[in-house]
N, C-alpha and C positions, 0 to 999 in steps of 0.2 A: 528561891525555887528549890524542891523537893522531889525527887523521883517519886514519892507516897502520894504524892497532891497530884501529879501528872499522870499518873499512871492511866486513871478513865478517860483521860482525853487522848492519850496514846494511843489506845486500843480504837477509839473513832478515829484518828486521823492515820493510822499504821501507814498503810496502802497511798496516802497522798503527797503528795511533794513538798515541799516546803515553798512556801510562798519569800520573795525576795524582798528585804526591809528597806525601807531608806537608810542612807548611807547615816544619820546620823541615830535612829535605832539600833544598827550594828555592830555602832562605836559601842556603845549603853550600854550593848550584848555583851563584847567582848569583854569591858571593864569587870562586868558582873561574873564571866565564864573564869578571869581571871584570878577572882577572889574566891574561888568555888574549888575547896579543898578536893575534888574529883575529878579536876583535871588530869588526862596525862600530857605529862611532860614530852611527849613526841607530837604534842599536836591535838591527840585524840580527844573524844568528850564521851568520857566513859556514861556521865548524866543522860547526854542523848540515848546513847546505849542502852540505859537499866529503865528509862522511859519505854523502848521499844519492846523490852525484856518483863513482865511483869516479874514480881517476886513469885516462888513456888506457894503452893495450896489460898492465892487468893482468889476470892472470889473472883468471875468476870475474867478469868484471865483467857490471852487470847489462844484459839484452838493452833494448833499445830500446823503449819505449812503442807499443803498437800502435794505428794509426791509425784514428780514429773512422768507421765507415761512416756515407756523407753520404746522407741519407735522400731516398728516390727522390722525384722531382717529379710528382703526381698529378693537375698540371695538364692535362698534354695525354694523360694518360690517358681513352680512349674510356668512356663508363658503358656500364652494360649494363642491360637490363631484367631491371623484380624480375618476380616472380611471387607473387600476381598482379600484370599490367601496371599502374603507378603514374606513369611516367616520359614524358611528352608526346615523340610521334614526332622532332618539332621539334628537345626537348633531347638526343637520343640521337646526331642525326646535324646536331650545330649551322652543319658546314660546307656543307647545302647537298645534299651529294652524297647522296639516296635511292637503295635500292635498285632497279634496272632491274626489269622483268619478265620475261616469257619472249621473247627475239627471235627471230623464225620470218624466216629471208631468205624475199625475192623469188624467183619462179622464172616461166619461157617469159620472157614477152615483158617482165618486171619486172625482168630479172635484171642489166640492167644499169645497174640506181638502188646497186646493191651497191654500184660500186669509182665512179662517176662523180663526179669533185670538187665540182661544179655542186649536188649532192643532199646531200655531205656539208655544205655551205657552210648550206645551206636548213636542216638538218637541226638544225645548227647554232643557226641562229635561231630554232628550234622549240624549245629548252631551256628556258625560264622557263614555257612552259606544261606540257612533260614534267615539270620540278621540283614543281610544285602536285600534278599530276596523282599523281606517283608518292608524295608524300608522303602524299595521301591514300590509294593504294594498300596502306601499309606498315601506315597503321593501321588499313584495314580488315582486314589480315592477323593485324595481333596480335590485335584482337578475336575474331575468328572462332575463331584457335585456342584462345584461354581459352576459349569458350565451351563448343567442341566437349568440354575438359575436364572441366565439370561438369554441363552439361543431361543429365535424366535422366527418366523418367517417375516421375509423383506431383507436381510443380513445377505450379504455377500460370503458365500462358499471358502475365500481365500482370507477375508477377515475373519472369519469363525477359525481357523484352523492357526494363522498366528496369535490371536488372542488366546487359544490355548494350549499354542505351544508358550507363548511366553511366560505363563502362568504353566508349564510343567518347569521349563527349566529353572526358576525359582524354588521351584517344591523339592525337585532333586540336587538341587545345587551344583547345575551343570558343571563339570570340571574334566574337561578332554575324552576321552577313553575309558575314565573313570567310574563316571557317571555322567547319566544326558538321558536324551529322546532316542529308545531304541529302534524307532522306523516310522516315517512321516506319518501324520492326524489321513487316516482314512476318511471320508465321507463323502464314499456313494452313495449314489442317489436311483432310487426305484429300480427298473430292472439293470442297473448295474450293480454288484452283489458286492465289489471289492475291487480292491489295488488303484480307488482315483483319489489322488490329491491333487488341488489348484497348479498349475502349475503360471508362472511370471502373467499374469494379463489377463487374466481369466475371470471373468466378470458374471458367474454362473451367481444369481441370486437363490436362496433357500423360498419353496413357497407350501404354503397352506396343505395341499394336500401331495407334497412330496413324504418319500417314506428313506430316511436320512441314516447310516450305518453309520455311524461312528466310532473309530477304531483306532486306538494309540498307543503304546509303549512306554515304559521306562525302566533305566537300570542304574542298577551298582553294580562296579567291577562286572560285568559283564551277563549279571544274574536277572535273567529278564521278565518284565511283567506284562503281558499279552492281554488284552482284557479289550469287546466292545459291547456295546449296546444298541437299538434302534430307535432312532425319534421320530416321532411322528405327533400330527395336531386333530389332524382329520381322525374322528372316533371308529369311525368303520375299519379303519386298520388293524383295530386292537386284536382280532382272530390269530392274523398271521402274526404278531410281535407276539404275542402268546406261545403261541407254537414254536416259533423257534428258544424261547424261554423257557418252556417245560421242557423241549428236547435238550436242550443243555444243560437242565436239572437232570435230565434220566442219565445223561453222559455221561454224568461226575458221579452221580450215585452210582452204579455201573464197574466205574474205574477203581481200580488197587492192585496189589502186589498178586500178578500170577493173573488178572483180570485178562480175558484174551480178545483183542483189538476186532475181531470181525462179530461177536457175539455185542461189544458196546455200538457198535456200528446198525445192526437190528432194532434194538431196546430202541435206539433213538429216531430211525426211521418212524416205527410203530407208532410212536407218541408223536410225530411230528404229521404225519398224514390221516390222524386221528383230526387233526382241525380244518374247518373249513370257512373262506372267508364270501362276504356278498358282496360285491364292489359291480354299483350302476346296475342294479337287476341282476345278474349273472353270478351263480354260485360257482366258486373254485373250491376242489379240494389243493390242502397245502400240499406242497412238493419237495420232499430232498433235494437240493442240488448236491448230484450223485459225485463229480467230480471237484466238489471244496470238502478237504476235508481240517478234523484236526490234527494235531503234529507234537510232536517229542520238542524239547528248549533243551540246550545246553550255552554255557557262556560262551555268551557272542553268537552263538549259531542258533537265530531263530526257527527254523527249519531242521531239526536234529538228525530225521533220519526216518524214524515212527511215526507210521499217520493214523489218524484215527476216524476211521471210519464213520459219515453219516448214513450208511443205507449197509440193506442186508448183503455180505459175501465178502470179499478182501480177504487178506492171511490172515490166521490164525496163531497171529503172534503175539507176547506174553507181558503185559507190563511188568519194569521190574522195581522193587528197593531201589528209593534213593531217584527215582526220575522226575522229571518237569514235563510239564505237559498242559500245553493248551487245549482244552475242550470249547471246542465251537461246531455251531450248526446253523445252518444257511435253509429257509425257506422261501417258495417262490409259488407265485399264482402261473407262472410260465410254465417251461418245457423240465425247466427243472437240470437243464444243463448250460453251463457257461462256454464264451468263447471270448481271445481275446478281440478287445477294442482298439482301437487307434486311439493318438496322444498319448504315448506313456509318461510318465510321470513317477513311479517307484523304479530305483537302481540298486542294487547292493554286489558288491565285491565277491566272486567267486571264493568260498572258503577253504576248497582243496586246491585251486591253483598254485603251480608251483612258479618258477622264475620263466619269466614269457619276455623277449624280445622286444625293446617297441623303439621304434625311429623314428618318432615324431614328435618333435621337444613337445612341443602344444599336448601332447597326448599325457607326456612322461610327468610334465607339469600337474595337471588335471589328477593323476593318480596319485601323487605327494598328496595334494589337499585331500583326497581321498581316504589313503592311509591317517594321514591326520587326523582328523575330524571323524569319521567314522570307522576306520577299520573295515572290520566284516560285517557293521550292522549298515541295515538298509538306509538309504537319500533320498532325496528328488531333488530338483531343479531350481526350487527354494531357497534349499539350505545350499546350494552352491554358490549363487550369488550371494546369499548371507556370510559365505566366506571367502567374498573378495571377486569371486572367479568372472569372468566377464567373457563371449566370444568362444564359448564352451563347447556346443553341440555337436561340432566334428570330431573335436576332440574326443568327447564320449563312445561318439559314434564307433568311431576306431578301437576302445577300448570295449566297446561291448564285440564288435566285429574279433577280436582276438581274444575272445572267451573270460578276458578276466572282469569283467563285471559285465554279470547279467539285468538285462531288463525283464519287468515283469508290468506289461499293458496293464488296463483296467479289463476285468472280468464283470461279460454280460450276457444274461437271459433274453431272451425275447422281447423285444421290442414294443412297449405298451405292459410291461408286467410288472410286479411289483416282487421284492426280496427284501427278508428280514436276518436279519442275525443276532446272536446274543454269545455269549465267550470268556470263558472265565481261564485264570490259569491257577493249578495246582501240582502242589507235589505229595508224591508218595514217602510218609518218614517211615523209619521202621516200626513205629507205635501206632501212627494211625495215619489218616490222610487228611490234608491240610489244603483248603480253595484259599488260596493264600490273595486274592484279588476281591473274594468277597466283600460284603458292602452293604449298606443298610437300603440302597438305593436300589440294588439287584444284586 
């Protein structure tokens, strides 16, 4: 045998195994391999080898081994979120960079905060708290739109509200004080305008022609994102979600640096009682509810201070650089004024209280978990026994009775009326103005 004589038969059998000879073939081999001046002497069979190997420029020889694709690096590949959302805001976008919101420049006598180096420098140093801010932004946004996915009428009121609470504190990566749920899943229903969450046993089903607010929070370090919407099924409602939709598009458009809180308070009236809804033969004009307004945010302190007017008159006081601020507006086929209801259900911790006396372990107890878990941002009765607490209500009761945490009822219109809302949160940078809650969905 000859590597020259082998060589065509090499090239068809390269790729094939060698087939196993009877024992007495292999003797006949080995005598042969042994007499075959190409042996090497460690064993090897160069002959095999220079079969595999054709000689260089002959014909037929075999093409070259194709090179192994190197398998892509998945490291700095971005993840994506699953569906349903499973994946913490945090891990999705680990560098930091969230998504911006809607940025509406300055305009008249603001316009020139656009190009001024001075403002982009400031603007600059306003980043770590835009970073928090927006982060919570992003996962009030995933939630909302799962949400909008599957709420349906027939659903239990108190099941809608932990299914998405459970589905925020995944998004924000609940972790103490740090970050979480800045104040219970709202969702009133028809003329009740605000402030109801389920509370333990409450077996309120969602139906067909209910008109549903839904409203819920979240934060980083204490940088909070305010933001609701109104669901409804029934199409005749569409006037009034409208209207309070355009009036909290006039709000925001309205609002900026030196903007004055009683003149945004008009703009937004004007547009909201511009609509009119037909519910059962009976035309309503839409109504302000004159006492919900919106409000200034600072960390931890949802209620800052500044409220912002829905209807014409209020002070004449001055948005500044650098503030938060929920813009929300409340319509109503009602009287157009709220009062409270009975069963409350929203608590939060007096934020200027100072050291208050209490004698009542049950009480003193109750206020630890408090501190703990929420601080200064608002509860319900939910998240208490979510954290253990059991035999509670006197408890509270006392602690609301000695001022340091106030209750806040459900707010309601007239009885048979229907209330919409809509509410975004923004801040003023020094470059321009930032709906930092905005959303492709509203």
């Amino acid at each position: 045998k000859t590597p020259e004589l082998e060589a065509p038969a090499a090239k068809k059998n390269k790729k094939k195994k060698k087939k196993k000879k009877p024992a007495g073939e292999q003797q006949e081999e080995g005598l042969s391999e042994a007499a075959n001046p190409e042996v090497d002497p460690a064993g090897g069979n160069q002959a095999a080898e220079a079969n595999d190997a054709p000689a260089e420029g002959e014909e037929g020889a075999a093409a070259p081994a194709k090179k192994k694709k190197k398998k892509k690096n998945n490291k700095n590949k971005k993840p994506t979120q699953t569906d349903p959302p499973s994946i913490a805001i945090g891990d999705l976008f680990p560098d930091g960079n969230f998504p911006e919101g809607e940025i509406q420049q300055y305009t008249d006598d603001n316009l020139w905060r656009t190009s001024s180096q001075e403002m982009k420098m400031k603007d600059y140093a306003f980043e770590e708290a835009l970073r928090d801010a927006r982060q919570a932004a992003e996962a009030h946004r995933t939630v909302r739109q799962y949400v909008q996915s599957w709420i349906q009428p027939g659903m239990k009121m108190i099941d809608i509200c932990e299914r998405l609470e459970e589905c925020s504190r995944k998004m924000i990566k609940e972790n103490g004080l740090q970050a979480g749920l800045a104040f219970p899943t709202g969702c009133s229903l028809n003329h009740c305008a605000a402030h109801y969450t389920p509370n333990p046993g409450d077996k309120t089903v969602l139906q067909y022609d209910d008109v549903c607010k839904i409203d819920f929070g979240t934060h980083i370090n204490g940088r909070i994102i305010d933001c609701a919407w109104t669901v409804h099924f029934n199409p005749k409602f569409d006037p009034l979600v409208n209207a309070a939709k355009a009036a909290t598009n006039m709000g925001i458009k309205c609002a900026g640096i030196d903007a004055r809180l009683n003149e945004i308070g008009e703009a937004i009236q004007e547009v909201m009682e511009s609509y009119e809804v037909e519910l059962d033969g009976k035309t309503y004009q839409v109504k302000c509810i004159r006492n919900l307004n919106g409000h200034s945010i600072e960390p931890y302190k949802i209620h800052a201070g500044k409220t912002v007017p829905i209807i014409k008159g209020g002070e004449a006081i001055k948005m500044e650089e650098g503030e938060f601020y929920a813009i929300e507006t409340f319509g109503s086929t009602g009287k157009g004024l709220v009062h409270d209801d009975v069963d409350c259900s929203h608590y939060m911790k007096n934020f200027d209280i100072g050291h208050v006396p209490i004698r009542i372990n049950r009480a003193k107890g109750l206020l630890n978990t408090i501190n703990r878990n929420h601080g200064t941002l608002a509860f319900c009765k939910r998240w208490l026994e979510r954290a253990g607490e059991t035999k509670y209500l006197l408890a509270l009761k006392h602690l609301c009775d000695l001022g340091i945490v106030n209750d806040y009822p459900p707010l309601v219109d007239q009885k048979g009326s229907y209330t919409a809302q809509m509410e975004h949160t923004l801040v003023l940078r020094p470059t321009c103005k930032e709906v930092i809650s905005r959303g492709t969905d509203y």
